[in-house]
N, C-alpha and C positions, 0 to 999 in steps of 0.2 A: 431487442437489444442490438446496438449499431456491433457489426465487425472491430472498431476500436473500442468499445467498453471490453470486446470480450477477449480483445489483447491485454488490455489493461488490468481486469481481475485475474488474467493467468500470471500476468508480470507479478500481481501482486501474490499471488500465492506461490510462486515460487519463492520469491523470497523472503514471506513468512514460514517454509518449509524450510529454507536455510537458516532460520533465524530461531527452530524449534528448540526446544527448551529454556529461550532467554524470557525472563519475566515478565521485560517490558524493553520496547523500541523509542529509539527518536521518531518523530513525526517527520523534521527536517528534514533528515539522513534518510527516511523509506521516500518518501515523495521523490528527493533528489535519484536515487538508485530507479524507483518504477520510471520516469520521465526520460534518462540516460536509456534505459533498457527497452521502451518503448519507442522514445524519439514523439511521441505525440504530446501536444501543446494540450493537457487536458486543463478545465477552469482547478483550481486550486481548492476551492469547497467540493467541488463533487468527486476528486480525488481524494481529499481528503475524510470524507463521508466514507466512500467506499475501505478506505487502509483501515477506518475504524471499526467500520460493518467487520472485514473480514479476520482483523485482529481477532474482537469480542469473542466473536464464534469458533476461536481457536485459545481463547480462554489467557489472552496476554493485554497487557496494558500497550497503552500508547503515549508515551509522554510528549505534551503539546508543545514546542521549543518554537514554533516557527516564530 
């Protein structure tokens, strides 16, 4: 796993840890915050793959708005 994936799933679970107890998230709203927080141009499906991989396994929805 590249150095940016493994910035990019920290980005992403910290702010599914901020995000804990909510039912379900925007898709738009997480991408834009991991992107801002990261600064890396990730492609937009493998970003968004991973927000959904790591949502699931923390048991929240992801509502798809993009």
């Amino acid at each position: 796993m590249s150095d940016q994936n493994v910035l990019v799933r920290a980005a992403i679970g910290r702010l599914l840890s901020e995000k804990t107890g909510a039912t379900s998230i925007s898709m738009k709203e997480s991408i834009d915050e991991v992107l801002g927080r990261t600064g890396f141009a990730l492609s937009d499906d493998s970003l968004q793959d991973l927000l959904l991989e790591m949502a699931e396994a923390r048991g929240m929805l992801v509502v798809v708005d993009i």
